[in-house]
C-alpha positions as CSV (number, residue, x, y, z in Angstrom):
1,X,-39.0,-147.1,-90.5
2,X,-38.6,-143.3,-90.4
3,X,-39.7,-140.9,-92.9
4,X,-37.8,-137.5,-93.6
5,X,-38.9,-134.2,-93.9
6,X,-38.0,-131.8,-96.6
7,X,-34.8,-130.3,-94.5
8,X,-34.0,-133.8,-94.1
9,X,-34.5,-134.6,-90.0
10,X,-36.4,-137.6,-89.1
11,X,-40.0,-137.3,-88.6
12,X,-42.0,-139.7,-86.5
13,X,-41.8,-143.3,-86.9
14,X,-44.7,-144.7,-89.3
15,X,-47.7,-145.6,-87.1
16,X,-47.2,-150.0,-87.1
17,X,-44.8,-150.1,-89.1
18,X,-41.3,-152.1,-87.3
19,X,-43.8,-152.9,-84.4
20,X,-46.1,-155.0,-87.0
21,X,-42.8,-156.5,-88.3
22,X,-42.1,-157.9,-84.8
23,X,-45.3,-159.3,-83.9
24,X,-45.2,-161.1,-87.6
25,X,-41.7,-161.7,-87.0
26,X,-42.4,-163.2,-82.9
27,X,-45.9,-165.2,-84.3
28,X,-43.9,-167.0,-86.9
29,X,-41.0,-168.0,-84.7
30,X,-43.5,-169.2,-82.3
31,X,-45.3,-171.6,-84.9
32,X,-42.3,-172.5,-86.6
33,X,-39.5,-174.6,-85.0
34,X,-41.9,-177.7,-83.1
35,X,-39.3,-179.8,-81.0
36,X,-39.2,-183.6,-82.2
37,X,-40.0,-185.0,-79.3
38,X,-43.0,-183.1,-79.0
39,X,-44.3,-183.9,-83.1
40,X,-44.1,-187.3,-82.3
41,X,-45.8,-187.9,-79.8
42,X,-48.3,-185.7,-81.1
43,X,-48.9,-187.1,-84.0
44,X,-49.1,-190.8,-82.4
45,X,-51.8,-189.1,-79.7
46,X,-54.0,-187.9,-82.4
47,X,-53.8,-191.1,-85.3
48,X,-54.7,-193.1,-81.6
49,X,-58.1,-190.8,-81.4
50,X,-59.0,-190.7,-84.9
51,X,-58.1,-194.4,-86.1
52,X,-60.9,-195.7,-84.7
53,X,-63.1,-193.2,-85.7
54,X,-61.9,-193.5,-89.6
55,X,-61.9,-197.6,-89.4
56,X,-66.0,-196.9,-88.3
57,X,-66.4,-195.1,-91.2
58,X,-64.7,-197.1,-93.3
59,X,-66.8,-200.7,-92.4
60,X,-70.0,-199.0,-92.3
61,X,-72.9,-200.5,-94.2
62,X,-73.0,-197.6,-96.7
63,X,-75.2,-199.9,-99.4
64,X,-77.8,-200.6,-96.9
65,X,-77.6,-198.1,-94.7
66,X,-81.1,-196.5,-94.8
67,X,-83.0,-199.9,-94.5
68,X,-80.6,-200.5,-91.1
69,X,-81.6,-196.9,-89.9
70,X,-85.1,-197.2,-91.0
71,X,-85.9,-200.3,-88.8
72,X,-88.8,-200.4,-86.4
73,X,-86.3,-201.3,-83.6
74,X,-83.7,-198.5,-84.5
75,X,-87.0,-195.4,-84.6
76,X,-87.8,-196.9,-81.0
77,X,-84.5,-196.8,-79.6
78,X,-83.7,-193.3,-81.1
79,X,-86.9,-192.0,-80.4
80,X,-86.8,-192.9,-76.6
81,X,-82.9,-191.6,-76.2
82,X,-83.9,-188.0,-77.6
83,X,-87.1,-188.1,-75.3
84,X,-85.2,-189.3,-72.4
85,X,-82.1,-187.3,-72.7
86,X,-84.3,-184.0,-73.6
87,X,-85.9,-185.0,-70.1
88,X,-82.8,-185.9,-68.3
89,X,-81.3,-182.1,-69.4
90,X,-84.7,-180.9,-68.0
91,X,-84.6,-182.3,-64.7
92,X,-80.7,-181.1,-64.6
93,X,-81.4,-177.4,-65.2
94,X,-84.0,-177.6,-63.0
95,X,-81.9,-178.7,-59.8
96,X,-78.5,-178.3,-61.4
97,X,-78.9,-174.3,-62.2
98,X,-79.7,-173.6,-58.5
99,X,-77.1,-176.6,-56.8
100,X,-74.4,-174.4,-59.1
101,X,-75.4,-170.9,-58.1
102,X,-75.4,-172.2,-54.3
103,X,-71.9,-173.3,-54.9
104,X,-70.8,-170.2,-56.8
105,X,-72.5,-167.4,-54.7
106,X,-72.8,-168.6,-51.2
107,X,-69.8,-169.6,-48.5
108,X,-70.7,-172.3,-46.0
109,X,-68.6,-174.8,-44.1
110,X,-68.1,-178.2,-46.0
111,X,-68.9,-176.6,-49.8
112,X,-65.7,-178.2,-50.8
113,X,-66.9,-181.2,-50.0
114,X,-70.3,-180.7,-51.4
115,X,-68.4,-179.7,-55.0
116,X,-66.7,-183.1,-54.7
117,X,-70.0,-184.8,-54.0
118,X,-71.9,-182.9,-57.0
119,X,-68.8,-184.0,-59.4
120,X,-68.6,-187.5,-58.1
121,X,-70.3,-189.0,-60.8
122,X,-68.2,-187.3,-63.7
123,X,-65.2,-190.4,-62.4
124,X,-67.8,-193.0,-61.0
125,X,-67.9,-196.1,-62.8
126,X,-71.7,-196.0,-64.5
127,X,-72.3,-198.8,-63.5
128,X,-71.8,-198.3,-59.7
129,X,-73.8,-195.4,-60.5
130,X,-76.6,-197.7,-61.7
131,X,-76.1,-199.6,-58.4
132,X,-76.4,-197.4,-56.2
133,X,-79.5,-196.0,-58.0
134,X,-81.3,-199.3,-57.1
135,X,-79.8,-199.2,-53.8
136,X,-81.4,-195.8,-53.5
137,X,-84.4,-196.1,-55.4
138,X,-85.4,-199.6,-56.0
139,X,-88.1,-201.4,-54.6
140,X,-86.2,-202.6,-51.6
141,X,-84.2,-199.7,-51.7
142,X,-83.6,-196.8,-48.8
143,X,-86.1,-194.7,-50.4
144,X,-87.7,-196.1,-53.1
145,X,-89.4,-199.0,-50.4
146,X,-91.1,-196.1,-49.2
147,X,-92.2,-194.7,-52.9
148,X,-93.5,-198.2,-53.2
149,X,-95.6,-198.5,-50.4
150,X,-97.1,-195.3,-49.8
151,X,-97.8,-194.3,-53.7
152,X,-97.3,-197.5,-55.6
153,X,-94.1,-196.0,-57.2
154,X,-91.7,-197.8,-59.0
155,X,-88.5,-196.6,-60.9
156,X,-86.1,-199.4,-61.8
157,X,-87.0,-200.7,-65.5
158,X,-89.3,-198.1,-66.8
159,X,-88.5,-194.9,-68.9
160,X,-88.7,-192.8,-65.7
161,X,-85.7,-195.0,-64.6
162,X,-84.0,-194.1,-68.2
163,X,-84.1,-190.6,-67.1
164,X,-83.1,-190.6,-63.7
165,X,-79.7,-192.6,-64.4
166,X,-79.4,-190.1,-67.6
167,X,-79.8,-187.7,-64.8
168,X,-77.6,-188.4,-62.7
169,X,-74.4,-188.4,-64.5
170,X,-75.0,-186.3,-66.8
171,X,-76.2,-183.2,-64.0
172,X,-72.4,-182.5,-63.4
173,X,-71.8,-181.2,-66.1
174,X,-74.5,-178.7,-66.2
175,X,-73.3,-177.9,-62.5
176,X,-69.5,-177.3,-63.5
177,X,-70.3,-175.3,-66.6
178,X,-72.7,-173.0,-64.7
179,X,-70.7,-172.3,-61.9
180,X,-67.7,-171.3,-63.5
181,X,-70.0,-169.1,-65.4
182,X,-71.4,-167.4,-62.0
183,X,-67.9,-167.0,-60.9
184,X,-66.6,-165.1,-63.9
185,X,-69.6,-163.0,-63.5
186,X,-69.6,-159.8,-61.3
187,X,-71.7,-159.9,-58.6
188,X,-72.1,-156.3,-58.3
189,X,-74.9,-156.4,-60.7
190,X,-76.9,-158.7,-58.4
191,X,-75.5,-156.0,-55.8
192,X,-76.7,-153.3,-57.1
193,X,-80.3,-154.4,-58.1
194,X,-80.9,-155.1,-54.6
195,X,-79.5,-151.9,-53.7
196,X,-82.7,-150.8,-55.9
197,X,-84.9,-152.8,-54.2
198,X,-85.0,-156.3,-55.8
199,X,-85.3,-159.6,-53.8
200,X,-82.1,-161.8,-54.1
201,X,-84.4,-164.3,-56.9
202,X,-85.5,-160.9,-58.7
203,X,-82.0,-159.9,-58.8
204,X,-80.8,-163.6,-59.8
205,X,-83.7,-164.2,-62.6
206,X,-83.6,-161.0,-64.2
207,X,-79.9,-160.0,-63.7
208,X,-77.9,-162.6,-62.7
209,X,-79.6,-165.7,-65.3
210,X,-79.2,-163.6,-68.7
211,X,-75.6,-162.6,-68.2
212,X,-75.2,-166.7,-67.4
213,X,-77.2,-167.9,-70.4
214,X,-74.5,-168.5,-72.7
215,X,-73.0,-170.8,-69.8
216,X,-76.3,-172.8,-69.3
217,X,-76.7,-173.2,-72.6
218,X,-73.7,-175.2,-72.8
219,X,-74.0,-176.8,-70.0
220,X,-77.4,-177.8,-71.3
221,X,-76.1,-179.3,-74.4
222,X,-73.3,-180.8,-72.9
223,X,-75.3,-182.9,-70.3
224,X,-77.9,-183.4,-73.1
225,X,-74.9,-185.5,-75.3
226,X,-73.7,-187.4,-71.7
227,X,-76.9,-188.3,-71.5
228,X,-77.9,-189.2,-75.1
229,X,-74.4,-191.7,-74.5
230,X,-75.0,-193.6,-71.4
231,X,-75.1,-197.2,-71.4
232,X,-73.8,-198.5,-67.5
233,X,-76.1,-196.4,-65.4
234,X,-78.8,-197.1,-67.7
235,X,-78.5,-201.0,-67.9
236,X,-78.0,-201.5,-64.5
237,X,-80.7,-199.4,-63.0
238,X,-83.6,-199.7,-65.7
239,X,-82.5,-202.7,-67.8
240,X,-82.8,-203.3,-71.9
241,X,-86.2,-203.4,-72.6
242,X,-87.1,-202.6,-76.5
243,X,-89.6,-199.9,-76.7
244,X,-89.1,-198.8,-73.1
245,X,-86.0,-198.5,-71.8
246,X,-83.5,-199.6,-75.0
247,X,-81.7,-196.3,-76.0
248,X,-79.3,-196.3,-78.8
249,X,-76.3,-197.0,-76.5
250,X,-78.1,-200.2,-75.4
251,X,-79.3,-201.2,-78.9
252,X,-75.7,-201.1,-80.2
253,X,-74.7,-203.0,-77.6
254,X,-77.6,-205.5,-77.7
255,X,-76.8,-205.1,-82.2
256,X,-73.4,-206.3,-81.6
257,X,-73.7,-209.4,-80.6
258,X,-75.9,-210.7,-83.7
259,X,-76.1,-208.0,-86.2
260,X,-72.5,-206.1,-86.8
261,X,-73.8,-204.0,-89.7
262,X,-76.9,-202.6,-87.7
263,X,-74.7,-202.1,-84.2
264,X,-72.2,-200.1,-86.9
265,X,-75.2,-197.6,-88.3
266,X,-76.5,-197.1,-85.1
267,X,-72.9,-195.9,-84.2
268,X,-72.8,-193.8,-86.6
269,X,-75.7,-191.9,-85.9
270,X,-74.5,-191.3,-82.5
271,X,-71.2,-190.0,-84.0
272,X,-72.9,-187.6,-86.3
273,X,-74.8,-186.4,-83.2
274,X,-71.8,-185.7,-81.2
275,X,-69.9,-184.3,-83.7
276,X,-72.4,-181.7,-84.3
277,X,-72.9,-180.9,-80.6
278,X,-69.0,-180.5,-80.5
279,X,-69.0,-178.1,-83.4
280,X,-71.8,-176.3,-82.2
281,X,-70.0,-175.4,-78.3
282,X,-67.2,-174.6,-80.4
283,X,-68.6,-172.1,-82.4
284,X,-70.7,-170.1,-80.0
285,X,-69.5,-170.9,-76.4
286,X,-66.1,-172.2,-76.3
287,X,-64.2,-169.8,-79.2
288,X,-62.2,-167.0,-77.8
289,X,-63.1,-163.8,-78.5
């Protein structure tokens, strides 16, 4: 679109306007036009994810809902998965912050290898995780014979077992979302503060870990929902113990076989957690800017 002077000649286009046209023009052509043998498909994928999810909803217990959630058993189990996964997310920022900045920062022979070891447990079976936990750490185990007999240690069924298994698979993801954080990162910040003088863990805690707080912070919550979730590791490697090592997972299994309704609330509290840990990410880590 032109506009015209008063002898008549063109003057310059109009800042915007065909080139706004176009991009209106190209963003509805690409939304418009979705091939049938992609809608299908589609729409089969998603009514697969969210049947289930709506059939939940639709069987729960509404009428009696609050006396199933206010149970004695229920408080346990709920208070023991938010202790256990709060401690499980602990111990993985602890070793999982530095196992990711070694694998991000650092070039040594075999760290492909290592990266698959660290991962490992994001496609292991839980419950071979569980078993090799005892095999590891119970009281015949490789190293939990010698926590036995020199400090009277012992892991397998007790809450310290809870959080170890929660631990373990739910670390990965701490590690993954870290370290893709320290790689988009430019390391010529940490460069530069030791150009100034700093240490390499000066320049890491005071440079490096703000610019990668958004990134632990998901990572954190992430491994904080795996390990509010996990049943195999859990069962196998510190058993189903009400009051000690039943988390909700466990008591909805355990619910299930006698009491429907109560397995069904408890479900639904564990829905209502993820959901809100999903919308969370979404709105302050994972939206594009």
């Amino acid at each position: 679109m032109t506009q015209l002077d008063k002898s008549g000649a063109a003057a310059h286009p109009l800042p915007g306007g065909p080139r706004r046209r176009r991009v209106g023009a190209d963003r509805r052509g690409r939304r418009s036009g979705v091939p049938l043998p992609l809608l299908l498909p589609a729409l089969v994928g998603l009514a697969f994810l969210l049947i289930p999810l709506v059939a939940l909803l639709l069987r729960a217990p509404w009428s009696n809902l609050p006396e199933q959630l206010t149970s004695t058993e229920v408080w346990q189990a709920l208070q023991l998965s938010l202790f256990c996964a709060t401690a499980a997310t602990a111990v993985s920022l602890v070793f999982g912050v530095p196992l990711a900045w070694l694998l991000a920062r650092t070039e040594f022979r075999g760290r492909g290898f290592v990266r698959a070891l660290v991962t490992l447990p994001l496609v292991l079976p839980p419950v071979v995780g569980g078993v090799a936990l005892l095999m590891a750490l119970g009281r015949n185990g490789v190293v939990g014979q010698w926590l036995d007999s020199w400090f009277g240690i012992t892991l397998p069924f007790t809450t310290t077992g809870v959080v170890i298994a929660e631990a373990f698979v739910a670390m990965p993801f701490l590690v993954i979302s870290v370290e893709g954080t320290l790689r988009a990162a430019d390391p010529r910040f940490e460069e530069a503060a030791m150009t100034l003088g700093a240490s390499r863990f000066t320049a890491f805690r005071r440079v490096t870990l703000p610019l990668i707080a958004p990134g632990i912070a998901a990572g954190s919550v992430l491994a904080w929902a795996r390990a509010l979730g996990e049943f195999g590791a859990t069962i196998t490697f510190a058993g189903n113990f009400p009051g000690r090592t039943q988390t909700m997972p466990l008591a909805v299994y355990l619910a299930l076989q006698s009491d429907p309704a109560a397995a069904i609330a408890l479900s639904l509290v564990l829905l209502a957690v993820s959901i809100a840990v999903l919308a969370g990410l979404r709105d302050r880590w994972m939206t594009a800017s």
